[in-house]
C-alpha positions as CSV (number, residue, x, y, z in Angstrom):
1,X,0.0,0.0,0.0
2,X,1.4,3.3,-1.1
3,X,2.0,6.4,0.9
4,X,-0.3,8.5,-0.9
5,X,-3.3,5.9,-1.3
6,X,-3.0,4.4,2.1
7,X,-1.6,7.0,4.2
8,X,1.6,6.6,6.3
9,X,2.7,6.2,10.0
10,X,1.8,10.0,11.3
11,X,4.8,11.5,13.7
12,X,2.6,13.2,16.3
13,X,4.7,16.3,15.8
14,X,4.7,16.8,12.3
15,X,1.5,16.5,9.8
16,X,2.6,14.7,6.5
17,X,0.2,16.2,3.7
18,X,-0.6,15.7,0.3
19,X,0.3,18.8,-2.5
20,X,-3.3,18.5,-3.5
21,X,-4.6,19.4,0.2
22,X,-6.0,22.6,0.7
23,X,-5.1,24.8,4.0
24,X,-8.2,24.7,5.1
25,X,-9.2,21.2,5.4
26,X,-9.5,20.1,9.0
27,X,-7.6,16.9,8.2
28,X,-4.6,18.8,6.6
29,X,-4.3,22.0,8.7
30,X,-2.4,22.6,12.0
31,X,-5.6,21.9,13.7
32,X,-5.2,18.0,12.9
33,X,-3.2,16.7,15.8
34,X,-5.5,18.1,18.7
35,X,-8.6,16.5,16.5
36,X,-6.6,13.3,16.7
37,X,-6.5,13.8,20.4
38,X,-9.8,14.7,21.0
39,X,-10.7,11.5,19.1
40,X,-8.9,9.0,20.9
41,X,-9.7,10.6,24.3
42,X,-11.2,7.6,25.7
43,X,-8.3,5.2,24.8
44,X,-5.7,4.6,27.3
45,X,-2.7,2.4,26.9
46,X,-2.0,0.2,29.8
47,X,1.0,-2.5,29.5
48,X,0.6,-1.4,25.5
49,X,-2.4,-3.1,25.2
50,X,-5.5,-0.3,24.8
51,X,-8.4,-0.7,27.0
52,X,-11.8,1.3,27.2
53,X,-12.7,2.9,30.3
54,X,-15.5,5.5,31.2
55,X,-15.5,9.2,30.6
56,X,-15.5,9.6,34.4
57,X,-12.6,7.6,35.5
58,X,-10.2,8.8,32.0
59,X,-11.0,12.3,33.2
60,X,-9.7,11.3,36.9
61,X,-6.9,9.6,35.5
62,X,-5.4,12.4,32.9
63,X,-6.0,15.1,35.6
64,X,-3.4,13.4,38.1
65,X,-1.1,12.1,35.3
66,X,-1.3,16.0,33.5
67,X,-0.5,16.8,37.9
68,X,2.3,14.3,38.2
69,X,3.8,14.2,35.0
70,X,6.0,15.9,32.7
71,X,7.3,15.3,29.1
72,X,11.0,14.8,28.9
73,X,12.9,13.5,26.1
74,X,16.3,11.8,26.1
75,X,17.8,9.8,23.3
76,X,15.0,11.0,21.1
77,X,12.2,9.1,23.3
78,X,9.5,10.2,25.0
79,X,9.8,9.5,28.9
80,X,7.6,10.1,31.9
81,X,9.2,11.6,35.1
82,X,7.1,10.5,38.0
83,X,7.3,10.3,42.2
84,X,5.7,6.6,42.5
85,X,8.1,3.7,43.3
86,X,8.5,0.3,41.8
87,X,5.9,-2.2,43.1
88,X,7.3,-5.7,44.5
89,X,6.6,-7.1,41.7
90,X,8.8,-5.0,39.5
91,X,11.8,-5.2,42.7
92,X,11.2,-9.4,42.1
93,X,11.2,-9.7,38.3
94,X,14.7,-7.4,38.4
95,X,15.7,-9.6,41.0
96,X,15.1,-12.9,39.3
97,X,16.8,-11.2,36.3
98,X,19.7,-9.8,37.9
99,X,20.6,-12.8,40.4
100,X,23.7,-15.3,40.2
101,X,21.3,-17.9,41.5
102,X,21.3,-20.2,39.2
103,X,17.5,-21.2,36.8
104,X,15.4,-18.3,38.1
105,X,16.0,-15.7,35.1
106,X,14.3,-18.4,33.2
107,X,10.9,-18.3,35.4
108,X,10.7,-14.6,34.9
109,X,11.6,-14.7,31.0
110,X,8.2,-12.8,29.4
111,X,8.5,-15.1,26.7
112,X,8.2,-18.1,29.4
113,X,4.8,-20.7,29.5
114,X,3.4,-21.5,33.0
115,X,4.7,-24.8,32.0
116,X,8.5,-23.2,32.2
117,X,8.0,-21.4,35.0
118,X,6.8,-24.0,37.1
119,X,9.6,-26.3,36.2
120,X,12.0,-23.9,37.1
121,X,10.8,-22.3,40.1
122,X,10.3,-26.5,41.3
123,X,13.6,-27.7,40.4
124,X,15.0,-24.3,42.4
125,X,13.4,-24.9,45.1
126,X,14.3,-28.8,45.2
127,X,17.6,-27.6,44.8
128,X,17.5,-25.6,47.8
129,X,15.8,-28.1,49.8
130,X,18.5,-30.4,49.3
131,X,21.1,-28.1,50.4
132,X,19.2,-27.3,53.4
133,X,18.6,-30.6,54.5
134,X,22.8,-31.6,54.3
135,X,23.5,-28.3,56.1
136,X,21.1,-29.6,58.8
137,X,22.2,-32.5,59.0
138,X,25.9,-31.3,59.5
139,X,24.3,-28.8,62.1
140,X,23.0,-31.5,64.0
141,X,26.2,-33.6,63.7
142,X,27.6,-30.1,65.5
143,X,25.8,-29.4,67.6
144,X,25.6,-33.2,69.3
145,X,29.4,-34.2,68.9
146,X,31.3,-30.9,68.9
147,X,34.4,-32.4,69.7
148,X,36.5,-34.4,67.4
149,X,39.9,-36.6,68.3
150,X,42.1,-37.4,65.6
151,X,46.2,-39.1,65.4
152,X,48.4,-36.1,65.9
153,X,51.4,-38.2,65.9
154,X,52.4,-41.3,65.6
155,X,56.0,-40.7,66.7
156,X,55.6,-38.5,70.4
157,X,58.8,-39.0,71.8
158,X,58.1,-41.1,75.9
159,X,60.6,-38.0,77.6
160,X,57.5,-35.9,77.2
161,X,55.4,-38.1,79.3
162,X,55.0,-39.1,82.8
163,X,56.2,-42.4,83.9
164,X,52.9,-44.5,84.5
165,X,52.3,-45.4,88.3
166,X,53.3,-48.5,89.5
167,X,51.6,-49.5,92.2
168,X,52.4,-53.5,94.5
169,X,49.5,-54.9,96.5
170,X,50.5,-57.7,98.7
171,X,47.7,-60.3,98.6
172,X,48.6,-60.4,102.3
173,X,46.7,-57.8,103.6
174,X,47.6,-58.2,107.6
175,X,50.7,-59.3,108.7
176,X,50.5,-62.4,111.0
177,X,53.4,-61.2,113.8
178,X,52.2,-57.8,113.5
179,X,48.5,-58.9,114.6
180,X,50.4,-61.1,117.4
181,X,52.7,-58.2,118.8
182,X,49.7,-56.4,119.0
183,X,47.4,-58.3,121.1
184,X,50.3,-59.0,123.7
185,X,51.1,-55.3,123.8
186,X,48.0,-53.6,123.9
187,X,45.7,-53.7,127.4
188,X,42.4,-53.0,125.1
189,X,42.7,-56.0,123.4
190,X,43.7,-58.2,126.5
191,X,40.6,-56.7,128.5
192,X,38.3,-57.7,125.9
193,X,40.2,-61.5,125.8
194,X,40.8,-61.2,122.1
195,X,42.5,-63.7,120.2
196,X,44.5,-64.2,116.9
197,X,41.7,-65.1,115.7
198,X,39.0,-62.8,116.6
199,X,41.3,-60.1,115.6
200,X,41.4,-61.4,112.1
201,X,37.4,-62.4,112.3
202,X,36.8,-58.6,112.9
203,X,39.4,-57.3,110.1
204,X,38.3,-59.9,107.8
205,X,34.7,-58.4,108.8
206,X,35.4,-55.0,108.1
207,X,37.2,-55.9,104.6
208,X,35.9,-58.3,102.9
209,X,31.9,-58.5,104.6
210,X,30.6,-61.6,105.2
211,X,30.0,-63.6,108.3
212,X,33.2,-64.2,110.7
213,X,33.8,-67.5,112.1
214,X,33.4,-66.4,115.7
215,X,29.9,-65.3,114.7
216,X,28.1,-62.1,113.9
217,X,27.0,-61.2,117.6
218,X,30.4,-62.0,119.1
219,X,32.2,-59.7,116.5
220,X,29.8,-56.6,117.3
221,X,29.7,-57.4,121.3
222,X,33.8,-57.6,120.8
223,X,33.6,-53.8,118.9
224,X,31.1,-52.5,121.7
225,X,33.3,-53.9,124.4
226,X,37.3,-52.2,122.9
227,X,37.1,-48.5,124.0
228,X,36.3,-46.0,121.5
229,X,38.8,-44.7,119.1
230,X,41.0,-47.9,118.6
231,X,38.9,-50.1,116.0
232,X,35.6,-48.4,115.3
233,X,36.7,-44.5,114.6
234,X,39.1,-42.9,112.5
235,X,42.3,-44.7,113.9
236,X,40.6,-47.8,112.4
237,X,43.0,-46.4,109.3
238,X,46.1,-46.4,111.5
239,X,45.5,-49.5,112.6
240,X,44.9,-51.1,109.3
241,X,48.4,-49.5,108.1
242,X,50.3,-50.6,111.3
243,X,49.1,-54.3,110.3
244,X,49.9,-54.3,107.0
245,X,53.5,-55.0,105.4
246,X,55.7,-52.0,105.6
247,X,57.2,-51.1,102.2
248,X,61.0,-51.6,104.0
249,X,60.2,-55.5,103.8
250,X,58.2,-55.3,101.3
251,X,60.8,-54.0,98.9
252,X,64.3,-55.8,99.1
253,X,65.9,-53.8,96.2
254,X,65.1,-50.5,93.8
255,X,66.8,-49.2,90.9
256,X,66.0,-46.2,88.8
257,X,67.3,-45.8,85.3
258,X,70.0,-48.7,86.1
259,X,70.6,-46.7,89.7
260,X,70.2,-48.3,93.0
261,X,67.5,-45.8,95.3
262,X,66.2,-46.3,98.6
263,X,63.2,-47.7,98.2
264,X,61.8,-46.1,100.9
265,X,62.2,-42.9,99.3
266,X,60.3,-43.6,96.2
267,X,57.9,-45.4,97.5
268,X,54.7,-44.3,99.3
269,X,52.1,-46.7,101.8
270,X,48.5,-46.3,100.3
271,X,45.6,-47.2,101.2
272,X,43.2,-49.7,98.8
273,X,39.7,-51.4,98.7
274,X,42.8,-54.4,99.2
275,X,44.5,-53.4,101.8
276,X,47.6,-51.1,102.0
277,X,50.1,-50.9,98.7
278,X,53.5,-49.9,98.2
279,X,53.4,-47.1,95.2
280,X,55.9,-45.4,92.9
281,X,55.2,-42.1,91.2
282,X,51.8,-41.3,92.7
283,X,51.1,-37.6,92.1
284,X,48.3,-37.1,95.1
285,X,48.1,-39.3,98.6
286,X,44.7,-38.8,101.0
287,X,46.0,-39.5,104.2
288,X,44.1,-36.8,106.7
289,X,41.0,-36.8,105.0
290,X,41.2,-33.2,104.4
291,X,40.8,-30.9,100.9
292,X,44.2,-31.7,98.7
293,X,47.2,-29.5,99.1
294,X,49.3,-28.4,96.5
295,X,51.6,-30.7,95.3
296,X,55.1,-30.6,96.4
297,X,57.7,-30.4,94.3
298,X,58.7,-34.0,95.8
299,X,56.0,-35.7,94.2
300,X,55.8,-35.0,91.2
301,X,55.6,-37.2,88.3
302,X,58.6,-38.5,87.2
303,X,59.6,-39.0,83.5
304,X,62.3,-41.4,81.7
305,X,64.2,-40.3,79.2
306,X,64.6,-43.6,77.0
307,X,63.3,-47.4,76.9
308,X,64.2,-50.4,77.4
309,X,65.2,-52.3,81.4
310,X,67.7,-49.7,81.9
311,X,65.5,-46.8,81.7
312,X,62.8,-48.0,83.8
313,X,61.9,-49.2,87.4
314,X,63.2,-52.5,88.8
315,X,62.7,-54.0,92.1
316,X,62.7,-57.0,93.7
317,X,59.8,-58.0,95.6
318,X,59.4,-60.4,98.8
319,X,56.2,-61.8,100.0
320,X,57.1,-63.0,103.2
321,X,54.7,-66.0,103.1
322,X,55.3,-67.3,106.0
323,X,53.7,-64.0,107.7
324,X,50.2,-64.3,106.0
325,X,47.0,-63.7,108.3
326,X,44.4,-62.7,105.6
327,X,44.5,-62.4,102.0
328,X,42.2,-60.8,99.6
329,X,42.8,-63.6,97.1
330,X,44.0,-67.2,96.6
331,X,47.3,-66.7,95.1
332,X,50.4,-66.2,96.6
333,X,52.8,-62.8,95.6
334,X,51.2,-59.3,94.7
335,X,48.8,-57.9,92.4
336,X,50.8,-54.7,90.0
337,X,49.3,-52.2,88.4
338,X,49.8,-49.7,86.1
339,X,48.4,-46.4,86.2
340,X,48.2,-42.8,86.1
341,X,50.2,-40.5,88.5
342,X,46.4,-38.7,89.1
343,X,44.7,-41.9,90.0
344,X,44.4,-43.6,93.3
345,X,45.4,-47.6,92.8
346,X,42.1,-49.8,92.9
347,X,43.4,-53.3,92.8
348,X,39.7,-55.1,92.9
349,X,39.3,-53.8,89.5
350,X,42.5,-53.8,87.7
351,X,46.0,-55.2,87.7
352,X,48.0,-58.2,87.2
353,X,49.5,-61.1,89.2
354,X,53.0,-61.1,90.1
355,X,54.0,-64.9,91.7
356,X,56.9,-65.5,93.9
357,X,59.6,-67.5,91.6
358,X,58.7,-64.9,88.8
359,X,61.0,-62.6,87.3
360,X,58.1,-60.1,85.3
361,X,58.8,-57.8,82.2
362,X,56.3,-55.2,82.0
363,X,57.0,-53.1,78.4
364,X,54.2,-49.9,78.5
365,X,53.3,-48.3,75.7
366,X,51.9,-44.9,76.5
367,X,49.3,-42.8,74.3
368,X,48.6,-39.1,74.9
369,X,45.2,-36.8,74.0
370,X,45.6,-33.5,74.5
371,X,43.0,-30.5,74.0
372,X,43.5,-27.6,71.5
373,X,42.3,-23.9,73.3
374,X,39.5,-23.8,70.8
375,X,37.8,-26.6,73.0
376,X,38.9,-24.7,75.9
377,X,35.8,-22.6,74.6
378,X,33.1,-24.9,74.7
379,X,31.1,-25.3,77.6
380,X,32.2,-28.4,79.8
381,X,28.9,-30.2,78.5
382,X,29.8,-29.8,75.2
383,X,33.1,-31.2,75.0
384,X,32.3,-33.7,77.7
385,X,35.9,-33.4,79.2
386,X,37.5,-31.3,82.4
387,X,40.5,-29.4,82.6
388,X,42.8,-30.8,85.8
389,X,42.0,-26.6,86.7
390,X,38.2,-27.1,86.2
391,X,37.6,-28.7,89.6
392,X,34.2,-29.3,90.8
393,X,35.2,-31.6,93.6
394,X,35.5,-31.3,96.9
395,X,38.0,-33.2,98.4
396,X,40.7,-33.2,95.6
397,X,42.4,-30.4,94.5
398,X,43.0,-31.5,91.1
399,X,40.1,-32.9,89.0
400,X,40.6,-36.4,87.5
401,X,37.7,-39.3,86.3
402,X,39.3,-41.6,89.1
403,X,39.1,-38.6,91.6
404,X,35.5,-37.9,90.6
405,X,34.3,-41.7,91.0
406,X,36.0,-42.0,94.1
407,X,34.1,-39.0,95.9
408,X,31.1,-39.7,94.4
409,X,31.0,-43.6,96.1
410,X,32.1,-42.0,99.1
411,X,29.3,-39.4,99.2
412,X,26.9,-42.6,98.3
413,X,28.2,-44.9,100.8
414,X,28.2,-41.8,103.9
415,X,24.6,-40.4,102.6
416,X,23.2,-44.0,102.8
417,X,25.1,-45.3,105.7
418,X,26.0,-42.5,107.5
419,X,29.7,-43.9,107.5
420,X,32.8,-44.6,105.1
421,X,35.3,-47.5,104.7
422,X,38.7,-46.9,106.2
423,X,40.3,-46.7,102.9
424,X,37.8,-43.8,101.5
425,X,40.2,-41.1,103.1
426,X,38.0,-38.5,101.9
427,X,34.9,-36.7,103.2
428,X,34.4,-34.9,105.9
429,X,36.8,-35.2,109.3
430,X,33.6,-35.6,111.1
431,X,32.2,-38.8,109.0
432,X,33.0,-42.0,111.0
433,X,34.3,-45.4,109.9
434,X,32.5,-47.9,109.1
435,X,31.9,-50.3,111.8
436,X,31.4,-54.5,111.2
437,X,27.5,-54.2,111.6
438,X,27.1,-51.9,108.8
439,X,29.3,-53.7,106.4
440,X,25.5,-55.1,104.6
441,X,25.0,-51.6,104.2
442,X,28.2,-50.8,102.5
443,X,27.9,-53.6,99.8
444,X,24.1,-52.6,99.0
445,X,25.4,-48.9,98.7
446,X,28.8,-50.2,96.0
447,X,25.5,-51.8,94.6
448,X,23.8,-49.0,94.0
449,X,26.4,-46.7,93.0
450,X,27.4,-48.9,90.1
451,X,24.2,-49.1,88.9
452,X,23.8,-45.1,88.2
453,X,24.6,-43.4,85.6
454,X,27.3,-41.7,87.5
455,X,28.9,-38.2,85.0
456,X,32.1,-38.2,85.9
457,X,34.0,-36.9,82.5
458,X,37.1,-37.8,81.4
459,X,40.1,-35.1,81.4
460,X,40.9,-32.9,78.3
461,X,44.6,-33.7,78.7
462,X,45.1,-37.5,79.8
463,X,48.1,-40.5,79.1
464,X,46.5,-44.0,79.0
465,X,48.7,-46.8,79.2
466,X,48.7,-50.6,78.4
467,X,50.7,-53.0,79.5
468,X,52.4,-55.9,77.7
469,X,54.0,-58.6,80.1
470,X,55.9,-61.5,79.9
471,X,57.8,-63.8,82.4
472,X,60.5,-66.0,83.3
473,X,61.6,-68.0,86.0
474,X,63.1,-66.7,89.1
475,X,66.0,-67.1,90.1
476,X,69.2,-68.4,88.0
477,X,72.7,-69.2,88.7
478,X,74.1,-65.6,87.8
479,X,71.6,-63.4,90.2
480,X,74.1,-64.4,93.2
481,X,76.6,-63.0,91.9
482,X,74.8,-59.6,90.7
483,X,75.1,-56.4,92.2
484,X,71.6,-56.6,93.6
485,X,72.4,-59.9,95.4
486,X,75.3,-58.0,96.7
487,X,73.2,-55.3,98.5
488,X,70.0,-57.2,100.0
489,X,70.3,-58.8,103.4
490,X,72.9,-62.2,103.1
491,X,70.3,-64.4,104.8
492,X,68.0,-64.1,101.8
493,X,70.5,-64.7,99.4
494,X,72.2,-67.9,101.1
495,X,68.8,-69.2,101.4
496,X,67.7,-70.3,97.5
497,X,64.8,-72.1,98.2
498,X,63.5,-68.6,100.1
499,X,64.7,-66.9,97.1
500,X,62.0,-69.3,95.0
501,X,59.0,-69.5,97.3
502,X,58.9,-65.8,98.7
503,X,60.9,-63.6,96.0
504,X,60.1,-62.3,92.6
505,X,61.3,-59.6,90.2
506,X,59.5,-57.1,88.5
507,X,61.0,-54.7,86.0
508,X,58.4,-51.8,84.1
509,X,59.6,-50.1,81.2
510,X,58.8,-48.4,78.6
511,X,58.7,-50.3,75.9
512,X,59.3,-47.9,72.9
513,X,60.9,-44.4,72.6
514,X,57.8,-43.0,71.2
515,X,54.1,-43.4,71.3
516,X,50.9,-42.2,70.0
517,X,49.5,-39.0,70.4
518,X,45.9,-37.8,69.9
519,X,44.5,-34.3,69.0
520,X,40.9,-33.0,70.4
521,X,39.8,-30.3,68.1
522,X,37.0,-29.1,67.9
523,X,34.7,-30.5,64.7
524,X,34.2,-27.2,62.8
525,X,35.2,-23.4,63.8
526,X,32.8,-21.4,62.6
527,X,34.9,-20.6,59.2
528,X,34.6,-24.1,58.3
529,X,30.8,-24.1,59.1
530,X,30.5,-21.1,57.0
531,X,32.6,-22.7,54.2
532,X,30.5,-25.9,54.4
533,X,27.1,-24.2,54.2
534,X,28.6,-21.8,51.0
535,X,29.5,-24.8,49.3
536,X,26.5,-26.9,49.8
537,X,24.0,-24.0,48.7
538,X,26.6,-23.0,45.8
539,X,26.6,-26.7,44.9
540,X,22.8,-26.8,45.3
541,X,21.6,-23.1,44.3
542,X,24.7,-21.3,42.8
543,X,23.9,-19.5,46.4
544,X,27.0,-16.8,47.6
545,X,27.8,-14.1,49.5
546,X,27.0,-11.6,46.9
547,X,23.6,-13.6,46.4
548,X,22.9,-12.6,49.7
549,X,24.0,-8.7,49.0
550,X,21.2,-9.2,46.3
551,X,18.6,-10.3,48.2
552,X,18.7,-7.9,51.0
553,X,19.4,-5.1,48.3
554,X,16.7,-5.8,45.9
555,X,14.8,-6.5,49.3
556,X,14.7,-3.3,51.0
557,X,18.1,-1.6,50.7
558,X,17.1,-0.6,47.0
559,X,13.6,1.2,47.9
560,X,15.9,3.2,50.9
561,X,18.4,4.1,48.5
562,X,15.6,5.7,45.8
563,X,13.1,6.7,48.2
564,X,13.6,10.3,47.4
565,X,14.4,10.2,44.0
566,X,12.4,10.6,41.2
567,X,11.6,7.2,38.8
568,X,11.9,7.6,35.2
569,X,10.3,5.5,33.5
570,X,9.3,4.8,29.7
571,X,6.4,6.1,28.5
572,X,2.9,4.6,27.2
573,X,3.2,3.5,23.7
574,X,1.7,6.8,22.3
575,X,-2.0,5.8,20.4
576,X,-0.6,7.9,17.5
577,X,1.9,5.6,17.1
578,X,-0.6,3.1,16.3
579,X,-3.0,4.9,14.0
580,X,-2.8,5.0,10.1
581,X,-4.2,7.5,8.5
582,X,-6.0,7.5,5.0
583,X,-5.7,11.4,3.6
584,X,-7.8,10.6,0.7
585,X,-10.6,8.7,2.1
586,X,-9.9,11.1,5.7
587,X,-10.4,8.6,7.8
588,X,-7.9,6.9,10.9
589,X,-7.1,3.2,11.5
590,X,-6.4,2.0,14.3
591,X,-4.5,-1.3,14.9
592,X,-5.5,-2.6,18.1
């Protein structure tokens, strides 16, 4: 269709005429554009797609858009100026467009079907689900087990450690010429016509529970009748220690790193749930039932600086069999164990046998957790461990697992009995020892005890060690002519079949120069939790930091920024750009 039979595209600033038009025709003359206007009055374009509305409401609307508006042009375009702000609509459709997230500039294409949309918007949101279902799961796995241990080293070198604590029971737990020097010496005991016998009856009572041979009611008249403070009070502990083997005949010989020591110098009496023991390296002793003192310099743990025999502890043992009264088992010789310096030496429960005849090799092999200062941090809950400065006891001074079991029994036992074993040397100075009659009592409290759930953590910083033992017969042909025979008492030596029925030799070592040390870390700082989230919604969502920046910009920081400012934005398609108009026939079309 040509320009002058059809008409043309009208610029609505210029009027594009014919030759053969007169001035004066309405269609042809200046007057034409506001005719057009006046024409197309009720037509309004909203979205570019014209829509009728009544006289009434188009007169409301052009009033406050003739109010509001102004005609600008820039870059040869019509634009409006205007003081209203994008909807949140417009603020999500720029965000969908503009975001690093990955598939949602798809769902807000214009060109998209419902179909697309949906797909897109579901498979985002699957996405995200996914990610947010591992990061939970990883917070949970946080937030239950926030500590982690892991090998530090496999190669921690034994001079950093302490030397485990070695401590020797004698199965003989009263010594039979003790008991007899006793009875002779002491008026209580002749007043009350005591015998061997009932003297053992009553300690075997008190120790091991059950019913004496002299008889239940003869053992309690016999406490009621000895006067008060030798066997039924606090010097019950005393006495048991006066009874027991004393660590000078215990121990016939010491060396120390291939050194001869007096044993009695390294050695320390302690009481047991077994009777008294003879032990080496113990950090702590309980022996006035007070609140623990600092440590003195004296007893600290001791370390070796090597392995092998020669860097360890060797002694030589004698049982003195001929001098048993009343044993807690039915072997012959001791019971050793091994242990740490912090722990107090519970022989019922742990250790190994040690026979006369016997010459024992004990190689220990020593592993070592300690705590980084990020799990310093946590809350004692959390990391379900105690720092030895973390001390919620009461009678210790330093906080260890052994320590806390130890005063929580003995806070059982005097809450239900009213009374404590003599080897419990804790509590208060005022609680009393246990007497025969309420040794039922006792047993039914150990009873109870074990069966609670009892909290006693374990320490952040701890050394385990195990024990690998082998032995040989005891002794040869060439120990007479050792140095060791040389400096024990001639009688024992002379006397080989003594040597085989009463003697043994024990030697603990370590058994390599290194051992294993563990790390507890904590299982993610808070850059690694931050990592781990990044990468599971970045693997998930395409999700970053700046995809946050974009959300709480496009949410609210972009409306603060431009609230004051005026919006331009593009004009309505203008109706004349739509229009055709038909100079010969004078006449507009309008393609709707």
């Amino acid at each position: 269709m040509t320009e002058a039979a059809v008409g043309h595209r009208i610029n609505p600033f210029s009027i594009h005429r014919s030759d053969g038009d007169s001035d004066d025709d309405p269609w042809t003359t200046a007057a034409m554009p506001r005719m057009i206007r006046n024409r197309i009055k009720p037509m309004i374009i909203l979205g570019g797609v014209p829509k009728r509305q009544t006289a009434g409401v188009l007169a409301k609307r052009m009033k406050k858009e003739r109010s509001q508006k102004k005609m600008a042009v820039r870059f040869g375009r019509c634009v409006h100026a205007t003081d209203i702000p994008p909807t949140f609509g417009t603020h999500l459709r720029d965000f969908m467009h503009a975001t690093s997230m990955h598939g949602l500039k798809y769902a807000a294409e214009k060109q998209a079907t419902c179909i697309e949309r949906f797909l897109w918007i579901a498979l985002f949101l699957a996405c995200f689900c996914t990610a947010v279902f591992f990061i939970m799961r990883m917070w949970s796995k946080w937030v239950s087990s926030p500590v982690i241990i892991s090998v530090e080293s496999t190669d921690f070198p034994n001079s950093q450690i302490n030397f485990p604590t070695v401590s020797i029971c004698n199965v003989n737990q009263v010594s039979n010429a003790i008991v007899l020097s006793l009875i002779s010496s002491n008026r209580f005991y002749r007043d009350a016509n005591m015998s061997r016998e009932n003297v053992l009856d009553l300690l075997g009572g008190l120790m091991r529970g059950g019913v004496p041979d002299s008889g239940e009611d003869y053992i309690t008249q016999l406490e009621d009748s000895i006067h008060m403070g030798d066997l039924t009070s606090a010097n019950l502990t005393l006495f048991m220690r006066n009874v027991a083997q004393p660590c000078s005949q215990m121990l016939l010989y010491c060396e120390w790193q291939s050194k001869p020591v007096n044993c009695s110098n390294i050695f320390q009496l302690v009481p047991s749930n077994q009777g008294f023991c003879c032990v080496y390296n113990l950090q702590t002793i309980h022996l006035n039932r007070k609140r623990n003192r600092a440590v003195p310099l004296g007893q600290q743990p001791v370390k070796a600086y090597g392995e092998g025999v020669q860097m360890g502890l060797t002694v030589l043992l004698d049982a003195q069999i001929d001098d048993y009264a009343l044993t807690s088992s039915f072997f012959r010789g001791f019971k050793v164990l091994i242990h740490h310096p912090e722990d107090q030496p519970d022989p019922s429960t742990k250790g190994f046998a040690v026979s006369p005849g016997d010459e024992v090799y004990v190689g220990v092999t020593a592993s070592s957790i300690f705590s980084t200062e990020d799990v310093r941090l946590l809350a004692p809950t959390a990391r379900n461990c105690r720092y030895n400065n973390e001390n919620t006891l009461n009678y210790f001074s330093r906080y260890s697992q052994s320590n806390c079991l130890m005063e929580r029994m003995a806070k059982t036992i005097a809450r239900q009995c009213g009374c404590l074993p003599f080897y419990f040397l804790v509590g208060d100075e005022a609680t009393a020892i246990c007497r025969y009659k309420k040794k039922p009592c006792v047993q039914s409290a150990f009873h109870d005890f074990h069966k609670k759930d009892v909290h006693c953590p374990v320490n952040c910083n701890t050394t385990s060690y195990s024990a690998d033992i082998s032995r040989g017969q005891f002794p040869n042909g060439d120990f007479m002519s050792s140095r060791m025979a040389r400096d024990i008492n001639p009688n024992i030596i002379s006397n080989e079949s003594y040597l085989q029925n009463n003697v043994a030799l024990l030697h603990v070592f370590f058994r390599d120069r290194s051992g294993i040390q563990y790390r507890r870390d904590v299982r993610y700082e808070w850059q690694d939790f931050v990592s781990a989230v990044g990468g599971l919604l970045g693997l998930g969502v395409g999700f970053s930091l700046l995809s946050l920046i974009e959300i709480l910009y496009f949410c609210g920081l972009r409306s603060c920024l431009r609230r004051n400012r005026v919006f331009l934005a593009p004009a309505p398609v203008h109706p004349l750009n739509t229009v055709e108009f038909d100079v010969k026939k004078r006449h507009l079309r309008l393609h709707i």
